[in-house]
C-alpha positions in Angstrom: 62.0 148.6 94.2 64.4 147.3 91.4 64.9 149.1 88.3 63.7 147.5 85.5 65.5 149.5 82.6 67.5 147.4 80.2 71.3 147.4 81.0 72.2 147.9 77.4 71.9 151.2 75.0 68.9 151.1 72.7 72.1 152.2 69.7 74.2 148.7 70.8 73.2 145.6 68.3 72.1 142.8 70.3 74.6 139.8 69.2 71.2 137.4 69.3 69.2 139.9 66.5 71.2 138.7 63.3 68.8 137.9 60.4 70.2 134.8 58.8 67.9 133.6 56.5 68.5 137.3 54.8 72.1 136.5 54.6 71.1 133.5 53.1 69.1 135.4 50.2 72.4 137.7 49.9 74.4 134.3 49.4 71.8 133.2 46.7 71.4 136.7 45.0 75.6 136.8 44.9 75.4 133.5 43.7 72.7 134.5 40.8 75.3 137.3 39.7 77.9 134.8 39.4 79.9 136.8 42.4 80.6 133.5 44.6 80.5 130.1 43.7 78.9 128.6 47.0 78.6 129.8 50.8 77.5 128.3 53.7 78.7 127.8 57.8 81.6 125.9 57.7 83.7 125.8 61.6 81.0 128.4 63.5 81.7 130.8 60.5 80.3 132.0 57.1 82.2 130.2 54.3 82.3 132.2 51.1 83.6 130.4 48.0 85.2 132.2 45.4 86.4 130.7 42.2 89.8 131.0 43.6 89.7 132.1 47.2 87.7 130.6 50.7 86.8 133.3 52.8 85.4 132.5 56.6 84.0 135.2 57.9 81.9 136.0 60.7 78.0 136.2 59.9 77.6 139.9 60.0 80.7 140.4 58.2 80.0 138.1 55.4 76.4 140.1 55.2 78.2 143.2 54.7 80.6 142.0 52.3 78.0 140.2 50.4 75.8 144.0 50.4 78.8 145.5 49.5 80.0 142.9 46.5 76.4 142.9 45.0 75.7 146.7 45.4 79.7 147.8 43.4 78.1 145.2 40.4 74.6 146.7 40.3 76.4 149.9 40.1 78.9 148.8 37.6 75.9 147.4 35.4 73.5 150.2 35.9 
């Protein structure tokens, strides 16, 4: 009898289980704020336009600099 339990810990993220359309709303709502001028995948990573800079990131590194972009200017504002 084989053991069915999964080989990896319940705490690890799964690389697959990445919510992109909700970095897509963070791209919009950074957009809406006037934070970034565009983003979008450019060469299998997360492009990030800035008035004056490009950043390519990885998708879950763009989400959290996106998060963290949008939650110092709600702070700032509010």
């Amino acid at each position: 009898m084989t053991d069915s339990e999964p080989t990896h810990s319940p705490s690890e993220p799964e690389a697959d289980h990445f919510d992109y359309n909700q970095l897509n709303t963070l791209g919009n709502r950074a957009i809406a704020l006037g934070l970034i001028v565009g983003h979008g995948y450019h060469q299998g990573k997360y492009e990030l336009l800035q008035r004056e800079e490009v950043l390519l990131l990885s998708p879950p590194e763009a989400f959290a600099y996106l998060q963290s972009l949008i939650q110092s200017t709600e702070q700032a504002d509010g």
